[in-house]
C-alpha positions in Angstrom: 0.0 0.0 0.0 1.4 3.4 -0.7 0.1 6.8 0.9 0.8 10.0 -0.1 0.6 13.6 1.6 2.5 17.2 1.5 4.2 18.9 3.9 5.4 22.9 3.4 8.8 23.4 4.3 11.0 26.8 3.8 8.0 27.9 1.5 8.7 24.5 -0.5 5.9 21.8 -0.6 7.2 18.4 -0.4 5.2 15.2 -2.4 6.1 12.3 0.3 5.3 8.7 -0.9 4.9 6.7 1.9 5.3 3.2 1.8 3.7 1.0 3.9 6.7 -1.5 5.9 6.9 -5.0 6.2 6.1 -4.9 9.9 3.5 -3.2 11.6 3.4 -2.0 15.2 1.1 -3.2 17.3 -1.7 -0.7 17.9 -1.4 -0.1 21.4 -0.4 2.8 23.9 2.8 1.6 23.2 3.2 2.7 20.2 2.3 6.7 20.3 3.6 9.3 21.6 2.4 11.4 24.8 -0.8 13.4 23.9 0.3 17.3 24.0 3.2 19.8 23.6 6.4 18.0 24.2 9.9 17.5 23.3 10.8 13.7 23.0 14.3 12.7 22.2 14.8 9.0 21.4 18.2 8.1 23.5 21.1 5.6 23.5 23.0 5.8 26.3 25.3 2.6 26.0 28.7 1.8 24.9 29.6 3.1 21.5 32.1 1.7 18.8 35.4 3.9 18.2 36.3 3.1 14.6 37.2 5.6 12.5 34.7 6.9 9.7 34.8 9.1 6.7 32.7 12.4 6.7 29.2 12.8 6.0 26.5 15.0 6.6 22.6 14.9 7.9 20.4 15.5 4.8 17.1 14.1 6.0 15.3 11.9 8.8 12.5 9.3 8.2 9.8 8.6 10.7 7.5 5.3 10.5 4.2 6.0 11.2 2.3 2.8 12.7 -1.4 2.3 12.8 -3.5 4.1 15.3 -2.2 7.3 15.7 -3.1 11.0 15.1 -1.4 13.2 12.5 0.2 16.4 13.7 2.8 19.0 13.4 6.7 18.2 14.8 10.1 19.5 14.6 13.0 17.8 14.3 15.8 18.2 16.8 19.3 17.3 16.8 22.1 17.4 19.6 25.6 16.7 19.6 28.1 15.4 22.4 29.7 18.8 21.4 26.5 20.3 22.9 25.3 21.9 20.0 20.8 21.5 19.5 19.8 22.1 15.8 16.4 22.2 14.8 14.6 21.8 12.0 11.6 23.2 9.9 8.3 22.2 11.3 6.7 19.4 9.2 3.2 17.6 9.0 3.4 14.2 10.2 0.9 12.2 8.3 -1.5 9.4 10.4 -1.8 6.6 7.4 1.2 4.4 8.5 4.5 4.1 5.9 7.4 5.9 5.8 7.9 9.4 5.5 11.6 11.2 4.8 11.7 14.8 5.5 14.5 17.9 5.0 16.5 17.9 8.1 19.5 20.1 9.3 22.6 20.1 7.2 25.4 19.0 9.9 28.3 16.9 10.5 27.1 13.8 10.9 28.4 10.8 12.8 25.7 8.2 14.6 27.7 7.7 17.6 27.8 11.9 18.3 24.5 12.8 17.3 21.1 12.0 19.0 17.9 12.9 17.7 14.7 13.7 19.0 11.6 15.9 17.8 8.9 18.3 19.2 5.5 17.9 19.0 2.4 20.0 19.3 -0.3 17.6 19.6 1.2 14.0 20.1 -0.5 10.9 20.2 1.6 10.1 17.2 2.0 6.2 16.1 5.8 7.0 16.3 6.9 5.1 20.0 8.1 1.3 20.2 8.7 -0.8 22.9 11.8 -3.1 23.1 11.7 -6.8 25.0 13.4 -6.1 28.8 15.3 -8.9 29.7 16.0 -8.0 33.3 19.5 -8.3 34.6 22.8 -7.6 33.0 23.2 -6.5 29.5 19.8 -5.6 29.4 18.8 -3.5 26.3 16.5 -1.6 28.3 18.7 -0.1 30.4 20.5 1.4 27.0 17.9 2.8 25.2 15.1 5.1 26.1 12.7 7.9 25.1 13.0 11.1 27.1 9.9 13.4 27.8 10.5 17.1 28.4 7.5 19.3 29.5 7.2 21.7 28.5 8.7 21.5 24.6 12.3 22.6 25.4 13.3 25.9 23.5 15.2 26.8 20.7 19.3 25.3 21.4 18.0 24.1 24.6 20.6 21.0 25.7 18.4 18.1 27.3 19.1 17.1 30.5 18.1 13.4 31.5 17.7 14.3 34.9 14.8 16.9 34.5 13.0 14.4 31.7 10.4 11.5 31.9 12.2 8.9 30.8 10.4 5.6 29.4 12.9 2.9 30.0 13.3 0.5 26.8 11.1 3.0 24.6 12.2 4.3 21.0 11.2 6.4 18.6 10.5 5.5 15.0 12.8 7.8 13.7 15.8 7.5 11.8 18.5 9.6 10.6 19.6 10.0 6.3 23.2 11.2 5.7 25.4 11.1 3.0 29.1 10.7 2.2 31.0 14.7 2.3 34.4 14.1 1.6 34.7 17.8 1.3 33.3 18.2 4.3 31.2 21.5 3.4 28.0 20.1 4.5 26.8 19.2 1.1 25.5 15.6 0.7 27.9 14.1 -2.3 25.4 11.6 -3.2 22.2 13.7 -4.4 23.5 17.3 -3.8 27.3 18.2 -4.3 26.9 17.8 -8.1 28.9 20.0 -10.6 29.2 20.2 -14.5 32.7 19.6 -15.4 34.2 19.5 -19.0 37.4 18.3 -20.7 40.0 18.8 -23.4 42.9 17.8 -24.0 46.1 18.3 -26.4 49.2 16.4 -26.9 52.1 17.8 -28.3 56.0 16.4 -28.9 58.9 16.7 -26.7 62.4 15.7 -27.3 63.6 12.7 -25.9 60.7 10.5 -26.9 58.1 12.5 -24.7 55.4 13.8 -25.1 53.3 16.9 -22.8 49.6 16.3 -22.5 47.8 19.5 -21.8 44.3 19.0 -20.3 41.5 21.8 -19.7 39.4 21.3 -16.9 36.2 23.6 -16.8 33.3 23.9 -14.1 30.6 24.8 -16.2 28.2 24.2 -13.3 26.6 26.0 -10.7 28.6 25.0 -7.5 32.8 24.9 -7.0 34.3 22.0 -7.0 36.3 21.4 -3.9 37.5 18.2 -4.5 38.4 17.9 -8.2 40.6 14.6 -9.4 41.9 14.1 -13.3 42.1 9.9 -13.6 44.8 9.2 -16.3 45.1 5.9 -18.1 47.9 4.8 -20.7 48.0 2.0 -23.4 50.2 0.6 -23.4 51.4 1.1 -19.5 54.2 3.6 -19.4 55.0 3.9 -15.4 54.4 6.9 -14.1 53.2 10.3 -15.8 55.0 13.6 -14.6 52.1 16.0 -13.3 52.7 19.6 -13.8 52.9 21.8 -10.7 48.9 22.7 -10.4 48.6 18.7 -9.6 49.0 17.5 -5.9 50.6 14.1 -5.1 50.2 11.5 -7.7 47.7 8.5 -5.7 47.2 5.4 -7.1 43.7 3.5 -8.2 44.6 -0.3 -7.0 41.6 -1.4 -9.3 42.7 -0.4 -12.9 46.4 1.2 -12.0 45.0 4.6 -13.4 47.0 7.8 -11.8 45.1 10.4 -10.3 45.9 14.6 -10.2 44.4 15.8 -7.5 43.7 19.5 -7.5 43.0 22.4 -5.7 39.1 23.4 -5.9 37.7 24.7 -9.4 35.2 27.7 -8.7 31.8 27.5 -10.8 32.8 29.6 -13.9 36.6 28.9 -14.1 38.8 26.7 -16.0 42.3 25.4 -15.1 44.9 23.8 -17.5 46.5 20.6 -16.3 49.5 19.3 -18.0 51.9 16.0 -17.7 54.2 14.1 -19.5 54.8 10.6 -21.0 57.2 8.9 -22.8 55.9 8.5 -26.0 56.5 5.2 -28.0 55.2 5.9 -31.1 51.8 4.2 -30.6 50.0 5.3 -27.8 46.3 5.7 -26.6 45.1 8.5 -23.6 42.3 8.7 -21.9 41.6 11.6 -19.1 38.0 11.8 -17.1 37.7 14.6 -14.3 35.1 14.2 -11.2 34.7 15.8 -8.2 32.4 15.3 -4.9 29.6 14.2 -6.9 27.7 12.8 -9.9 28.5 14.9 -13.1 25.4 16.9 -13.9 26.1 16.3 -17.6 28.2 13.3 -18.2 30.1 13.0 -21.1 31.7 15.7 -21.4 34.3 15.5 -18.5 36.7 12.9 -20.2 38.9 13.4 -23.1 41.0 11.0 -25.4 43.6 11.1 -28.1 45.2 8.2 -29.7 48.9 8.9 -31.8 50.3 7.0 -34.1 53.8 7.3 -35.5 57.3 6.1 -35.8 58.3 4.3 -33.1 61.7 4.4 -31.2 64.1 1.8 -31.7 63.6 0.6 -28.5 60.6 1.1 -26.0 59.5 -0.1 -22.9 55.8 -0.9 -21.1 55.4 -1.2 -17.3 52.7 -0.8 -14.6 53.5 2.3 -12.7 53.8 0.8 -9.4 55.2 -2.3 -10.3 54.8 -4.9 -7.5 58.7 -6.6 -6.5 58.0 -7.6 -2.8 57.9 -11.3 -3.6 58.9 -11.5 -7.1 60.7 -9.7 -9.8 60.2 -6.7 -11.8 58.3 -7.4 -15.0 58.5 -5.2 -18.3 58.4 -5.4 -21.6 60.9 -4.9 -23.6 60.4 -3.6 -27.6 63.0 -3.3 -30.0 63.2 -2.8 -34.2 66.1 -4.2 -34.5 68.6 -7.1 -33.7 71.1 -7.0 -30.9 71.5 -6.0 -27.4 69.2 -4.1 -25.3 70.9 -3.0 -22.1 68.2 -2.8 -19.3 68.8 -1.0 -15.7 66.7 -0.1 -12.7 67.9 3.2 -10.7 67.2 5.3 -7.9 69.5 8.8 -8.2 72.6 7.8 -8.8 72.5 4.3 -7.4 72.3 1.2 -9.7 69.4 -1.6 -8.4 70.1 -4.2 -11.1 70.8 -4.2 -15.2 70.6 -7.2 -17.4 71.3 -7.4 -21.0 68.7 -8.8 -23.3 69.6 -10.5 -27.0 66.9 -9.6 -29.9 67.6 -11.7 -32.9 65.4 -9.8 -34.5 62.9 -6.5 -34.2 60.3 -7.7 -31.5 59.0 -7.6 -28.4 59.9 -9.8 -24.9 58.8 -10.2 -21.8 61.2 -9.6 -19.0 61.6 -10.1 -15.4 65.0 -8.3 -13.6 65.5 -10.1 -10.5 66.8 -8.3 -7.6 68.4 -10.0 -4.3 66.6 -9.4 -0.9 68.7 -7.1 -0.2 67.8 -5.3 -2.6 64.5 -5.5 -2.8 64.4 -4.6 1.4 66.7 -1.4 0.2 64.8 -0.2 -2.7 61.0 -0.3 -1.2 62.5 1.5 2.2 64.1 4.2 -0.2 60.3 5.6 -0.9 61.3 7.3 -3.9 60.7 7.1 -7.9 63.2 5.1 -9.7 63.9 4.7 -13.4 63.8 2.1 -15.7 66.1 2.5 -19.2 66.4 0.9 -22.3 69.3 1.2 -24.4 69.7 0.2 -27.7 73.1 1.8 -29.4 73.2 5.8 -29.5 69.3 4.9 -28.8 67.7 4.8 -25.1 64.2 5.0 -23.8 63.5 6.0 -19.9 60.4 5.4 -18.2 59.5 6.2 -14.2 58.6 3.6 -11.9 58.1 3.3 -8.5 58.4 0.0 -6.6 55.7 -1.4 -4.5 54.5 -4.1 -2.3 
């Protein structure tokens, strides 16, 4: 069964589809609220969990309405452990049971700090529970109640247990809706921190058998970006891309070994140029997408990609950028178009890992794996740092960036 009604809100009305639960409560005094003004707050005052969690923010509450109550007029409230009472806009609370989501507060939200609780004007509302009391230790009851103030308490008025009615083992049906705000700029980034970005890109030749990639990142939408990131992918693998200086530290995406640019945030209106470079072995594909917080209000239009095709080198390597050497050796591959020796070596600065010379018959390609000693391998991850991986054929070499990983 589904019910509907309106509720006005900051001079907005609300359609609210309610949807009738699996369960039903039992209709019974239990199950409503006190009749009359008052401000209920629906507690837990156990132990709590202390693991860390990312940021999000309160966007809305939901309240299941039972059978057997009245409808009325109530107000959100929320408190934190900081001691800080928000409250929202006054809303209609329908009487045909379902489940109702209303606007509620924009605030940092984290379930073990925040405790919510409404006021009402009429009350008898099909909103109350009753848990099963098992008397004795560990009992449920003694974690969870509902606390009655009367009269309704005022505007950033902090409850105080010890002046309330409190119904041991009582809840109310009410529940809180947050979102993930990595941003933290209490903006929901599911449904709310949404921006319009676009892309370009341009690739022009360096010497050296690079390349410089030159990508334009545009907020065409109506909010700024705070947390922008460019996701670049390569084929074939060329370790790691050097970002230009408006990029902050290069991370890595363990799914698909993509690099990400993160960058400072992009006001609504404004466009900022992003540039790195590649080596460039004659065939390559790029691909660049740009998001931020949220859902693209116009997808499509934030990724770019160019595809070259020339000349290659005479010799040319393809590695992952972070190339994994804890328990095994360092693969590549190793491309050359013409027979004879390719010199390979693996360095940090100045210091030499490992180099191994590889025989070509012929122009072709191989797969290699350098093998370094324990000791090695223990030195190398502790250094932390980029290292570089050449290929030299002749006159001819080829240099890519790497960095070593678990």
């Amino acid at each position: 069964m589904v019910a509907y009604s309106t509720s006005l809100v900051g001079g907005t009305r609300f359609l609210l589809a309610a949807v009738v639960p699996a369960f039903a409560l039992a209709q019974d005094s239990e199950t409503l609220t006190p009749t009359g003004p008052a401000t209920l707050y629906s507690d837990w005052h156990g132990g709590q969990t202390d693991e860390g969690l990312p940021p999000a923010v309160l966007t809305a509450f939901t309240v299941t309405v039972g059978p057997g109550g009245q409808a009325g007029r109530v107000r959100l409230r929320v408190h934190d452990r900081e001691g800080t009472v928000r409250e929202g806009a006054a809303v209609t609370l329908p009487v045909e049971p379902g489940t109702y989501t209303f606007p509620a507060p924009h605030i940092a939200y984290d379930y073990r700090d925040v405790t919510l609780g409404l006021d009402q004007e009429t009350g008898g509302h099909a909103i109350a529970a009753q848990l099963t009391c098992e008397p004795g230790e560990g009992d449920i009851c003694d974690d969870q109640s509902v606390d009655v103030y009367r009269p309704v308490l005022g505007d950033g008025v902090m409850p105080d247990r010890r002046l309330a009615e409190v119904q041991r083992g009582r809840k109310l049906t009410i529940d809180a809706v947050s979102e993930p705000d990595s941003d933290e700029d209490l903006v929901g980034d599911t449904t709310e921190d949404r921006t319009n970005l676009r892309t370009t890109m341009r690739v022009e030749p360096l010497g050296g058998h690079r390349l410089r990639a030159i990508v334009s990142i545009s907020n065409a939408g109506p909010r700024t970006a705070d947390r922008p990131r460019l996701a670049l992918r390569a084929y074939p693998s060329l370790g790691l891309a050097q970002w230009g200086q408006s990029c902050l530290p290069t991370t890595r995406n363990s799914e698909d070994m993509s690099q990400t640019c993160l960058l400072d945030p992009l006001p609504a209106g404004t466009t900022r140029d992003v540039t790195f470079v590649l080596s460039d072995p004659g065939r390559l594909e790029i691909g660049v997408d740009v998001e931020a917080e949220g859902p693209d209000l116009a997808a499509g239009d934030e990724y770019a990609f160019e595809e070259r095709h020339h000349v290659r080198p005479p010799v040319t390597l393809e590695v992952v950028p972070w190339p994994s050497i804890s328990r095994r050796p360092l693969y590549l591959t190793v491309r050359s178009r013409r027979a004879g020796t390719v010199r390979l070596r693996l360095a940090t600065g100045r210091r030499t890992w490992v180099s191994r010379d590889v025989r070509f018959a012929r122009g072709g390609s191989r797969r290699i794996a350098l093998h370094l000693s324990d000791a090695q391998r223990k030195r190398l991850l502790s250094t932390r740092a980029d290292s570089t991986l050449t290929a030299r054929s002749g006159a001819a070499t080829f240099s890519v960036t790497v960095h070593p990983s678990y």
